[in-house]
Structures are given as structure tokens and as C-alpha cells.
C-alpha positions in Angstrom: 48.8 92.3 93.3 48.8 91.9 89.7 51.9 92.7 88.0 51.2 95.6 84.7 48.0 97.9 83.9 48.1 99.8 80.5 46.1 102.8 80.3 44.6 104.5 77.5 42.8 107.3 77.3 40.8 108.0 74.0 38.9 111.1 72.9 36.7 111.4 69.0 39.0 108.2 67.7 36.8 105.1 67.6 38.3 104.0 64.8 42.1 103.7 66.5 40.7 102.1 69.5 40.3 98.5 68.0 43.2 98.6 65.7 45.5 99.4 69.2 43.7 96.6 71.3 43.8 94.0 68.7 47.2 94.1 69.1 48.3 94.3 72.5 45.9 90.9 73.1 48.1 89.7 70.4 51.4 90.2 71.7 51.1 90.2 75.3 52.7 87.5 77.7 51.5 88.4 81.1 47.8 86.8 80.6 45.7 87.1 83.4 48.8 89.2 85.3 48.3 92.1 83.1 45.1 94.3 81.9 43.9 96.9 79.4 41.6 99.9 81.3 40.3 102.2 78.5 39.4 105.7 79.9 36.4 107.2 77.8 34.8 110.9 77.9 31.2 111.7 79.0 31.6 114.6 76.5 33.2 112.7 73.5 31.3 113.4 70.1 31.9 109.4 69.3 31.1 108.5 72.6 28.5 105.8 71.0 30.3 104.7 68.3 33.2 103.6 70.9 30.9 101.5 73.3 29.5 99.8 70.3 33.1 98.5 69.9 34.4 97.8 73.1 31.7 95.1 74.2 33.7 92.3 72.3 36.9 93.2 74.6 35.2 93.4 77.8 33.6 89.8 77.1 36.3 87.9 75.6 39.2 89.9 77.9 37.5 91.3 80.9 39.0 94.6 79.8 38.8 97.1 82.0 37.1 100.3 81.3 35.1 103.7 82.2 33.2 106.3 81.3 34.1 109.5 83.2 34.3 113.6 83.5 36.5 114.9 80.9 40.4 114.9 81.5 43.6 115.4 80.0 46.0 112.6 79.6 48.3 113.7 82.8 45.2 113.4 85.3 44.0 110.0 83.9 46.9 108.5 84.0 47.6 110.0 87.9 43.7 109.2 88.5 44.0 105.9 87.4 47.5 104.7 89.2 46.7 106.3 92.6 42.9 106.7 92.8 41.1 104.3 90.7 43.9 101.3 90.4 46.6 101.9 92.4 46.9 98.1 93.2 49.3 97.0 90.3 52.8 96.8 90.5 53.5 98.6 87.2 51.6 100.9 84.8 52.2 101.4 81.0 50.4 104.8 78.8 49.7 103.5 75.6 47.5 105.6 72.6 45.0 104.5 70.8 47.5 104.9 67.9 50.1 102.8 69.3 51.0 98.9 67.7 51.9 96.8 70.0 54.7 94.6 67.7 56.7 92.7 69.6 55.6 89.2 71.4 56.0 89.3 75.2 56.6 92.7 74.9 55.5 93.0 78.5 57.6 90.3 80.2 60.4 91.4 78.5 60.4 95.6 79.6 59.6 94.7 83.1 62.0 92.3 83.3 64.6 94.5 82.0 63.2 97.2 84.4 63.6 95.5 87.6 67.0 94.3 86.4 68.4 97.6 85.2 66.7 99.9 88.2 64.5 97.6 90.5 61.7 99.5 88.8 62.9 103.3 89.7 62.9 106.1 86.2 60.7 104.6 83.7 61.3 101.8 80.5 60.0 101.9 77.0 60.6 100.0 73.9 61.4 102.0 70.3 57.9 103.7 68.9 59.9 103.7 65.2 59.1 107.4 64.9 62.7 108.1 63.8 65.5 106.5 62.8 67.9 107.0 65.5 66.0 106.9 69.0 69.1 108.6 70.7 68.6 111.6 68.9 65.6 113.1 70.5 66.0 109.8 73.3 62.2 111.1 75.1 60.4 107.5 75.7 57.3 106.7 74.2 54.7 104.2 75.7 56.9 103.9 79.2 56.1 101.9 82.4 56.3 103.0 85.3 55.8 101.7 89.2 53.5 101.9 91.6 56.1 102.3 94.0 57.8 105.4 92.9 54.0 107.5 91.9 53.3 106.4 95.5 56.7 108.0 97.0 56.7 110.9 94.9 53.3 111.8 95.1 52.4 111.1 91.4 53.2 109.1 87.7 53.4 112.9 85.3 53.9 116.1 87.2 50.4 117.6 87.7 51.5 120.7 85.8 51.6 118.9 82.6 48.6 119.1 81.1 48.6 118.0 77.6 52.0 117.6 76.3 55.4 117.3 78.0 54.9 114.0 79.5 58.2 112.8 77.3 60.3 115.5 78.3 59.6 114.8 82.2 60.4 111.3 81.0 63.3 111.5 79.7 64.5 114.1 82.4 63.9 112.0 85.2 65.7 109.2 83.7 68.4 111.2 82.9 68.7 112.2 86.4 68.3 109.0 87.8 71.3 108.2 84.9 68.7 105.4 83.3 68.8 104.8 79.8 65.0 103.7 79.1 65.1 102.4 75.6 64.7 98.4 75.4 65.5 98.5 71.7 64.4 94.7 71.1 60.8 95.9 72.2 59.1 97.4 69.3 55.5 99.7 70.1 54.8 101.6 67.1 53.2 105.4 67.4 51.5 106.0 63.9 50.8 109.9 64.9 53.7 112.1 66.3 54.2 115.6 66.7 55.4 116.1 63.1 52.2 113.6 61.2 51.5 115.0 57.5 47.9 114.9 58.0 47.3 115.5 62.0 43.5 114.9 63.0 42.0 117.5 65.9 43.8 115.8 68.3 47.1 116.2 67.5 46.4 119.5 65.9 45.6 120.5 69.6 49.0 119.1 70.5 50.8 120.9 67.6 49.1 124.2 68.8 50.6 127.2 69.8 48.7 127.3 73.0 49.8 123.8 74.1 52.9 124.5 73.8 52.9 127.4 76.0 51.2 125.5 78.8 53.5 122.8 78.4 57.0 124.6 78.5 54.9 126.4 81.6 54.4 123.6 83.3 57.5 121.7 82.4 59.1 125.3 84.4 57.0 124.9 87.5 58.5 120.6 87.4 61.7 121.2 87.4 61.7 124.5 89.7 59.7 122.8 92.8 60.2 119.5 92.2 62.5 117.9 90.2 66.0 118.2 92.5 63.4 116.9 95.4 62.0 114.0 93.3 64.9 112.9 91.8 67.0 112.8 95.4 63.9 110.8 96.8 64.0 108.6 93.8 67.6 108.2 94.7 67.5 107.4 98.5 64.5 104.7 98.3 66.5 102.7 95.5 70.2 102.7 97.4 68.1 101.4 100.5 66.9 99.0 98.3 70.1 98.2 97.1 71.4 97.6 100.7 68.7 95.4 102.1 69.6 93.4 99.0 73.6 93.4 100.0 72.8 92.7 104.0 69.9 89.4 102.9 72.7 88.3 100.6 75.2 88.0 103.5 
């Protein structure tokens, strides 16, 4: 089983795609333990201009990719973990407007992960959007395991479309009593919510209606499954915990 798979899913950005890649090739020290799969849309404007760019990744990195029915980011990024790729041991969402920054970014959030929560909540590193990452304290390009989408039944609550993926986030960890943050680990987001000049995508995100259906969603999460997921969370990491006290005796 191979040990991390970042996901991205892109829609009418081409021109991020490459810039985001280039980087986390760069930076990364898992090698041949860790892949890229890229997620493209069979109904994306810029479909062609984005497989006229990918071919030197797949070549050089064997980077994983597809080219599929349109979805949002919360069902690629279930699809992917529990359908398509559920083999890995941990998963990572990244944009296509993230920067990876940081050398052995990758060794160093999972091996803070497994020591801080034996994998359970999420981990992140800082995405410099603000100053203070405690003020607002919702993660931003997070791992998560394959072990806990598995128990739980999925990686983002299928409710949440389009946005509210880092209030879940940072919810869960909060009732798992995780802190996330890695602040050593640096992944830069170039668009959030608040961007001066947002493109169509974001402009989506920013809308009115997005965040209806996400504050709808977010509702249905934490009124059917949240107290559940949490408890579950909960019960497979202290059986963890013991079987690590009786082996040690």
C-alpha cells in the first residue's frame, strides 16, 4: 500500500495546473510512496488546453489522472478515496492554486499525524492566507486516512457540495480535540474566499447560492452525523491506543 495520494480537481484553469504541479514534484519527499491524480471534466471549456499540458507529468512522473462526468469537489475527493483509489494509506486535497513551499512537506505532516492522532481528524500545514492561522483555525490542503473515510463511511460529508469542506474540518478536529496546523509546513493558497479579483470559479464560491447550500448541508452534518462520527472516530483510536499499551507489555 502506498503511503499518500494528493487529489486535485481542476475545472477552466489550465494555466494554474502546471504552476501547482511544478511544485509539489519539487518539494516532495515520499518519491515513488506518494502520487499526484489530477481529476479533469468531460464538460470543461479548456478541456484541450489542459491535456496538452499534462503529458510531460504523466511521462516524467507517472502522474495519475482522469477524465470523467462532471463533479463537485466533495464527490471527487469521496470518489477518488473509496471508489477509484482507496488503496493508499493517506489522502491530501490540494488546488490547482496551491504552492507547495516547504521540502518534505509530505514526510513531515504524516509524520506528525501518526504521532499526534495515529492518523484520526485531519493535518495541514499554514496556506499564508492570514496572518494569524488561529483566528479563523479551518485547515487548508489537509490529509486525511484511509482508515477513518473507510469507518465513517466517507473523507467530506456528502452534503457538502461546493464549499464547507473547512468548516467540517475544523469541526471534526475540534471534536476529536486535534489541533491540525503543522506550522513548519508551508502550502500556499493564492485564491481564498476574499481574492480582489476572483475568476468564475471562485465567484461561484463567493455566491449567494453556494452559500446557502453550504450552511444547508453543513446543518444536515452536524444533525445526523456528526455526534455519531465523532464517537466512532473516538472508539477506533482508544482501541488503538490499547492494543499499543497490551503489545508494549
Amino acid at each position: 500500500m502506498k503511503r499518500l495520494l494528493a487529489i486535485c480537481t481542476t475545472f477552466r484553469r489550465p494555466h494554474e495546473l502546471p504552476q501547482m504541479l511544478d511544485t509539489y514534484y519539487a518539494t516532495r519527499g515520499l518519491d515513488d510512496d506518494g502520487d499526484m491524480f489530477v481529476y479533469l471534466h468531460n464538460d470543461d471549456p479548456k478541456l484541450g488546453d489542459y491535456l496538452s499540458k499534462i503529458g510531460h507529468y504523466t511521462s516524467t512522473y507517472n502522474m495519475l489522472y482522469v477524465v470523467d462526468k462532471h463533479r463537485c469537489m466533495q464527490e471527487v475527493l469521496n470518489h477518488t478515496c473509496l471508489e477509484r483509489y482507496p488503496d493508499y494509506e493517506y489522502y491530501q486535497i490540494i488546488t490547482d492554486d496551491a504552492r507547495y513551499i516547504t521540502p518534505n512537506w509530505d514526510l513531515i505532516l504524516l509524520n506528525e499525524f501518526e504521532k499526534r492522532s495515529n492518523g484520526w481528524g485531519f493535518i495541514c500545514g499554514d496556506d499564508r492566507l492570514n496572518d494569524n492561522w488561529f483566528a479563523w483555525r479551518h485547515p487548508s490542503m489537509e490529509i486525511w486516512s484511509r482508515k477513518q473515510a473507510q469507518l465513517v463511511g466517507f473523507a467530506y460529508p456528502r452534503t457538502v457540495k461546493h464549499r464547507g469542506q473547512d468548516s467540517y474540518t475544523k469541526e471534526l478536529c475540534d471534536g476529536l480535540g486535534i489541533c491540525p496546523l503543522v506550522p513548519e509546513v508551508i502550502i500556499r493558497h493564492l485564491q481564498g474566499m476574499l481574492c480582489a479579483n476572483p475568476d468564475e470559479n471562485l465567484a461561484f464560491i463567493n455566491s449567494r447560492e453556494a452559500e446557502v447550500e453550504s450552511l444547508a448541508g453543513l446543518t444536515l452534518w452536524r444533525n445526523e452525523e456528526q455526534a455519531r462520527q465523532i464517537a466512532l472516530i473516538k472508539t477506533a483510536w482508544e482501541k488503538e491506543l490499547q492494543g499499543e499499551h497490551s503489545s508494549a507489555l
